[in-house]
N, C-alpha and C positions, 0 to 999 in steps of 0.2 A: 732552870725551871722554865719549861716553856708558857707563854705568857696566854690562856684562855680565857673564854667569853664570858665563864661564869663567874672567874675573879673579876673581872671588869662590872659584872652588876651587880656583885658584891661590894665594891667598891665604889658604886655611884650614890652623891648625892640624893639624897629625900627626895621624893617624884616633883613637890611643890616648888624648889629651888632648882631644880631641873628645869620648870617652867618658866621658871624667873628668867631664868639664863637664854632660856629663847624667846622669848619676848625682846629680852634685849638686845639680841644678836641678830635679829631676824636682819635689820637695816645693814646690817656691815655685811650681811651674809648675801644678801642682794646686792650690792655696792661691789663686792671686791665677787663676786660671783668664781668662786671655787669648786674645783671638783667634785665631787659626790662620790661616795665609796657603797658598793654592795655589801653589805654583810654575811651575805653566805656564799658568793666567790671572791671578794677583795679586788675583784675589777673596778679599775678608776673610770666612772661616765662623767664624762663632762656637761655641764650645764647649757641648756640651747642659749648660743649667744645672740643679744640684740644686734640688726643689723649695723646701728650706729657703731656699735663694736670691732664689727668683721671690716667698717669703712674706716677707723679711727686704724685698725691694724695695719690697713694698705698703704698709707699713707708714709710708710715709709719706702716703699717701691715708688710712689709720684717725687719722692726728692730725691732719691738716686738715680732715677731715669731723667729727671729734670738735671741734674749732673752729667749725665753722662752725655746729654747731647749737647750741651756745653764744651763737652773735651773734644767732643768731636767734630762742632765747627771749631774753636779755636786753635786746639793744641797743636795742630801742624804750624798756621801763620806765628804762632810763641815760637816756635823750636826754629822756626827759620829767620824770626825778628832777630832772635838771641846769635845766629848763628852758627849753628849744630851743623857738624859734617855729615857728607851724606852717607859715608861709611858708618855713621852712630846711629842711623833710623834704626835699622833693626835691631840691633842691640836696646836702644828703649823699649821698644813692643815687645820683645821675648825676654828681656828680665820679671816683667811684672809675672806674664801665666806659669811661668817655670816655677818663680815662688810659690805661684797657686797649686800649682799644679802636686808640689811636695810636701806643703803645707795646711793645706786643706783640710786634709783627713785628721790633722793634729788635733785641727781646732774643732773639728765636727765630734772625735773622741772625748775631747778635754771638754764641748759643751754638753758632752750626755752626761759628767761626772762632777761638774760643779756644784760645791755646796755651797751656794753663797744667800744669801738668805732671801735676796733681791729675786733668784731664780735663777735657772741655770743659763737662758739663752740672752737673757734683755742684756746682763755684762758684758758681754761679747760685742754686741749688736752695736752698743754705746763706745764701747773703746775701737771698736771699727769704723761708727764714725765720727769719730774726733780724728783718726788718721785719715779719713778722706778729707774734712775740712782742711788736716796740718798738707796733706799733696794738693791741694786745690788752692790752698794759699800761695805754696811756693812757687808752680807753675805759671801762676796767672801772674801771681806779682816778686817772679824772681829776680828779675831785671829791675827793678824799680829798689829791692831793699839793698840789693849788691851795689849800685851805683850810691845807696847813702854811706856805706861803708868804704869804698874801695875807690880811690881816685885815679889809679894806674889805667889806659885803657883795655889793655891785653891780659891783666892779671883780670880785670872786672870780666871782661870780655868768655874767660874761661873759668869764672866761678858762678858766672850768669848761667853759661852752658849745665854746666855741674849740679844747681839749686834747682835749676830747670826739669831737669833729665832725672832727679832725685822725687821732684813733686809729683811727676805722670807717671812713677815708678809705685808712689805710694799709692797714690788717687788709684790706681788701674788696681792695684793689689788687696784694697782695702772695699771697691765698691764691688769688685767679683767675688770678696771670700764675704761680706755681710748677709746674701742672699740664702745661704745655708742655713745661719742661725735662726734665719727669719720665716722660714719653710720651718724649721724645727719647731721654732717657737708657736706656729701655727696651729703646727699638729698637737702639741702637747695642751695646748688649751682648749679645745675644741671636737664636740664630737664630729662624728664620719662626715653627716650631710653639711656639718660650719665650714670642715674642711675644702669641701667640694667650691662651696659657696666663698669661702677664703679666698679659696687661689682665684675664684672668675675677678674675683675683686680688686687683686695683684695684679693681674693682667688689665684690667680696663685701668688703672691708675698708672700702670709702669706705661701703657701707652699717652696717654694723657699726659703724664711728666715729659714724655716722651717729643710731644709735640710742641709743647709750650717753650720747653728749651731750644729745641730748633728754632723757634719765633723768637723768642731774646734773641738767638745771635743774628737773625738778621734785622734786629732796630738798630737803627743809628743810632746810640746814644750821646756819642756826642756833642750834639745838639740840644740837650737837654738839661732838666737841672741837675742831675745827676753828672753827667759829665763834664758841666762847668765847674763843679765843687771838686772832684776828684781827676786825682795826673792824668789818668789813661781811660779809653775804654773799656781793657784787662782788667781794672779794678772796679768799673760800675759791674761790670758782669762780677765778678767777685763778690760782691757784696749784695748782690740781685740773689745769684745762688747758694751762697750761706745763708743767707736769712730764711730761704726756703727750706731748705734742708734742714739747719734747726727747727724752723717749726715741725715741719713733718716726722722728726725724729721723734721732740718730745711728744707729740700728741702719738704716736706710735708704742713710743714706753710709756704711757699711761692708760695704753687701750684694754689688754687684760691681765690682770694679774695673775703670777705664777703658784705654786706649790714649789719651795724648795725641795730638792732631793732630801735633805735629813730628813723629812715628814712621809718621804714617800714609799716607810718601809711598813710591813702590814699592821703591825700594833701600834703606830703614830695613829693610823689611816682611821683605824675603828675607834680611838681613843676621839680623834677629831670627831667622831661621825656620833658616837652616844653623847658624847659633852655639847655638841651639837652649838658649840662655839665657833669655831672655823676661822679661829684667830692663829698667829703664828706662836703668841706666845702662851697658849691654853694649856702647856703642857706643865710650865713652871709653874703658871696661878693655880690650878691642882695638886702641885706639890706645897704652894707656900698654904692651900686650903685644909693640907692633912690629906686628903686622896691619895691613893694608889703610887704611895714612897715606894714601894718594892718594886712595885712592874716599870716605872721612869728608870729605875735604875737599868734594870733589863734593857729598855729600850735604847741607852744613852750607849748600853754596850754593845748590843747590836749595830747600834748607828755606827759608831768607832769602827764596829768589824768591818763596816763595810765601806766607809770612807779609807780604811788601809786596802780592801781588796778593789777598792774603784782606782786609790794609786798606783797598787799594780798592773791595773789592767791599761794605765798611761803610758806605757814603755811602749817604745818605738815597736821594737818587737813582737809586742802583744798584737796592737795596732796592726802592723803591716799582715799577724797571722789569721786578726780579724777581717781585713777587707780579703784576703785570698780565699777563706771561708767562707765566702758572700754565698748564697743557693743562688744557682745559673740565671733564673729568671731575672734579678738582680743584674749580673754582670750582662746579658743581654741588651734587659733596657738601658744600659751604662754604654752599652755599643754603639747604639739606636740614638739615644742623645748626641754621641759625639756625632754620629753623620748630620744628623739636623743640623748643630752647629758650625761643622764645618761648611755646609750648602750655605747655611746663612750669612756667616760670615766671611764666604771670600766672595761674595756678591756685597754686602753691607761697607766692608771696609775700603774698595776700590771702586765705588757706584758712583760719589762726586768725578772720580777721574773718568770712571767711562763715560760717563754725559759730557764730559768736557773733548775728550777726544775721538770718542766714537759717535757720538752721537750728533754734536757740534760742529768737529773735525778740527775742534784747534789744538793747538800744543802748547803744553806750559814749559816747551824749551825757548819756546820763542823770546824775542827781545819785548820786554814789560810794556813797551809802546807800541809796540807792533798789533797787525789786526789779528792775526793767529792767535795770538797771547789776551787780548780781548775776546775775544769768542771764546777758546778756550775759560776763559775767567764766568761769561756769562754760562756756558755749560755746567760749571761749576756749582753756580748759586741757583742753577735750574734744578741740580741736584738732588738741594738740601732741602727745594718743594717736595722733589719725591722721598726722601724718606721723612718728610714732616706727615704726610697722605699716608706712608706705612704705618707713622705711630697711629695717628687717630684711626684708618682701620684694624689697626691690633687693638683697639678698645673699642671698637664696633663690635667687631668678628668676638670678645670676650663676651661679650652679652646673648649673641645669636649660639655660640657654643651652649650657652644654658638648656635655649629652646631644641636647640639639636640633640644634645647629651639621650634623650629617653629614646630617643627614635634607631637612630645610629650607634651608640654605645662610644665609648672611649677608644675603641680600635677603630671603628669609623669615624673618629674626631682626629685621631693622627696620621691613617693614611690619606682624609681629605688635605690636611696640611700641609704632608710632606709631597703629596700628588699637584694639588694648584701650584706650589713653590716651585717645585723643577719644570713644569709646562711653561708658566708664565719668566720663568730667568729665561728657558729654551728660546720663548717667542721675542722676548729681547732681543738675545746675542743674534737670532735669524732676521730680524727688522728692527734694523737699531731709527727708532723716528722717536720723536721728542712727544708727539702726542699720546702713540701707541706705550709709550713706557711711561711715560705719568699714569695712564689709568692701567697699567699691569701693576705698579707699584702699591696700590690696593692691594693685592693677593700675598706683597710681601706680610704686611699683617697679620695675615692669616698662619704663615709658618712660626713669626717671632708669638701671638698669642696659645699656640699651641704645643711648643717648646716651654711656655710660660708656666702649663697647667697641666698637660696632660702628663708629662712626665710624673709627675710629684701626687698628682690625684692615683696612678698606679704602685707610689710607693707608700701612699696612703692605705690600699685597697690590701696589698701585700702585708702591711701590719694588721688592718683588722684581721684580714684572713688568717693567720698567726698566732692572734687573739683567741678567735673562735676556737681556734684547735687547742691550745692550752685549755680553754675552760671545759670543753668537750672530754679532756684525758685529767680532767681533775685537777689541772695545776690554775695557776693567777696568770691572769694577763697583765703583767711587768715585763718591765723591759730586762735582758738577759746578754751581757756581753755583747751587742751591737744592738746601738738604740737608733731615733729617728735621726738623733743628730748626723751623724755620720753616716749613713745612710743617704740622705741629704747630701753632705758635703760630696759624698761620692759620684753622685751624679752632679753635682757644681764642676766638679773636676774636668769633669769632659769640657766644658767651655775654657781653660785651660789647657789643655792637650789642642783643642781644635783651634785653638792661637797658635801654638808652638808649629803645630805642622804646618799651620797656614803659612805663618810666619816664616818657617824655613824653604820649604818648597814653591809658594804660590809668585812671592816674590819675583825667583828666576824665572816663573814662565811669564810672567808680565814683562819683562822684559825680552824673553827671546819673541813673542806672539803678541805684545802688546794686552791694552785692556780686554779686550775681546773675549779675550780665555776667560773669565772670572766668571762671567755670567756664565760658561760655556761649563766650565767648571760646575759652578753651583748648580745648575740645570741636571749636569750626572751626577753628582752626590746624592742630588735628591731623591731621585727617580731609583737611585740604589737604595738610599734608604728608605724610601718607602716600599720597596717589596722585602725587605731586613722586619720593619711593620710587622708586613700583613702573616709574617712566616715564622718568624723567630720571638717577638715578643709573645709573653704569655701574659693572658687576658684573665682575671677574677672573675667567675659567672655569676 
């Protein structure tokens, strides 16, 4: 028996206890701020969220980013402390996106299907990062726990390697696939304009994280009280960086609360919405009240049908025939991202080296005493001022994107990004001077905060759009065999893919052409992917 409205008011409590009930629920319903359901199309509107909210959610982008530029000053001086061959470099950088790369969509599937009562994204988000704190421990402090075990030099020597090579493996695996959930998790709490306003907020904090980690790694801690209490360096930064990343987690999983998927099938939705409770557990206190025995039953069997058709829809198979069914517009901007990241990235990953030998003119083949290998080393930590000057203008430029957004639109926010980013690499590789590329190093911010946003604000626009048309042909705006998660993750992917190839190709030409290429590189990626932009992405009006 299909479950209607008028049994539902047949089956409500007295108007007076009705009242009762919101009076008392008003606090919790303001507090845990939950969806809202329409009653006459079953569209889910979400509640405008307080800014404190959209700041409390970002906050877990400031401790990833504050991680990750942690790995990227240290992780090379670890992997060469420990003494890692130079045959293993790549092999540690293309195990992590490879994983990502295949594994992605698993978890973006598996987080649109979760019934876990917690919500579907926050589990995910949380046992992702507890594997980045588990790769962030072993790297930093591989060499310190293998030496309290292992007294052999050559056996310690190559289990050092191994715990080493195992932690940058997680770390890199674990802080690329968390961004999906987090994007997911954004969308699903949040109306259109939170979203909007979401992601500037991702971006101005993942820059900021962005900065302040670069600044850890160049204090001396040593010197300090911190490094007088603890063995190494690698361990005050260890413990600088978890303690941030914890906090910014938790304040992150407390920022809004979710709707489990069991509730999110239409007769939970309107059960919540006249009981006017917006508790998780309203549906049992109604049953233990005497209310609506028949229709719970209904609904407990629905839920079942659907948690066994949400496990089919978990097969690999299903999966791989869901992302091929992607509509073009989809697979387009999936394109579009990878060229951003590929421009980004093969200027980002080799930009300490090229200041150090293009720009400097030293070599870090030289003898460690030698002045080549000094300059070279000073190049090096000129660097990591420039991309410290990228992070804080990538959380500049996220705030001025706000002011721009009305003017310009979304497709004038991505081909200015991807157009300053190939100009400014171009004017690099063509006048490599120390002054001239610190202040181009500005304009990188500008492509990392619009890779940040503008992508996932169109995959946002795509689902309202979506939306709309459902409710326009009569049906619900629900999600239907490919939800935001995965969605999401599929454009995460591309920053995977754009490792791999970097990984595999960019490498040799650094070596047959030296660093030069890279900015040389990233300058035509860009400048391809920005006319890919202005021609190929489709735009929401």
């Amino acid at each position: 028996m299909t479950l209607m409205k008028e049994s539902f008011h047949r089956a409500l409590p007295p108007a007076s206890e009705v009242a009762k009930a919101n009076m008392d629920s008003t606090r919790d319903k303001e507090e845990a701020g939950l969806q809202s359901v329409s009653p006459r199309t079953g569209a889910v509107v979400p509640r405008k969220r307080a800014v404190g909210r959209l700041v409390m959610h970002s906050m877990a982008m400031f401790g990833r980013e504050f991680c990750y530029a942690v790995e990227a000053a240290f992780v090379t001086p670890v992997l060469l402390s420990v003494g890692l061959p130079k045959n293993l470099y790549s092999l540690v950088w293309l195990i992590s996106p490879v994983l990502g790369f295949v594994l992605q969509p698993v978890v973006g599937s598996a987080s649109d299907n979760c019934t876990c009562n917690w919500g579907r994204r926050r589990p995910y988000i949380l046992g992702l990062g507890i594997i980045m704190l588990l790769g962030m421990a072993l790297y930093l402090n591989g060499d310190v726990m293998i030496s309290a075990f292992i007294g052999e030099r050559d056996k310690r020597r190559t289990w050092a390697i191994v715990i080493t090579m195992l932690g940058v493996v997680l770390f890199d695996f674990a802080a690329d696939f968390i961004d999906g959930p987090i994007k997911a998790y954004l969308f699903d709490v949040c109306s259109h304009q939170d979203k909007e306003k979401g992601l500037h907020y991702h971006a101005l904090f993942t820059g900021l994280g962005g900065a302040l980690g670069y600044l850890t790694g160049a204090v001396d801690w040593g010197q300090t009280v911190l490094g007088y209490s603890l063995i190494s360096e690698f361990q005050v930064i260890f413990f600088i960086s978890a303690l941030v990343f914890i906090i910014c987690l938790t304040v992150h999983l407390r920022s809004i609360p979710e709707v489990p998927l069991l509730y999110e099938n239409e007769e939970t939705k309107f059960l919540l919405e006249v009981t006017e409770s917006y508790k998780y557990s309203s549906i049992e206190e109604e049953i233990k009240n005497g209310y609506l025995k028949s229709t719970c039953t209904e609904i407990k069997a629905a839920a079942e049908q659907g948690k066994c058709a949400d496990q089919r829809r978990m097969t690999l198979k299903s999966l791989l025939r869901t992302l091929l069914s992607m509509p073009s517009h989809y697979r387009y901007l999936c394109v579009s991202h990878l060229f951003g990241w590929m421009a980004f990235l093969s200027n980002m990953l080799f930009f300490t080296d090229f200041m150090g030998q293009v720009v400097y003119q030293g070599s870090p083949y030289a003898p460690h005493n030698s002045t080549l290998y000094l300059t070279y080393k000073a190049g090096v930590e000129m660097g990591c001022w420039g991309l410290c000057i990228n992070a804080i203008s990538s959380s500049v430029y996220s705030y001025v994107q706000k002011i721009l957004l009305p003017y310009i639109g979304l497709k004038g926010l991505y081909f200015v990004g991807y157009l300053l980013f190939g100009l400014s690499t171009g004017l690099i590789g063509l006048f490599p001077n120390v002054y001239s590329t610190l202040a181009l190093c500005s304009l990188f911010g500008v492509m990392s905060s619009t890779l940040y946003t503008v992508p996932f604000q169109l995959i946002a626009e795509y689902h309202r759009e979506e939306e709309s048309l459902k409710l326009q042909n009569g049906g619900q705006a629900v999600e239907q065999g490919r939800g935001k998660g995965i969605d999401c993750a599929a454009l995460t992917c591309m920053v995977q893919l754009a490792q791999i190839i970097l990984g595999v190709g960019l490498g040799l030409l650094v070596i047959v052409a030296g660093s030069v290429v890279t900015v040389i590189s990233a300058s035509t990626v860009a400048l391809v992917g920005c006319c890919f932009v202005a021609f190929c992405v489709r735009y929401v009006e």
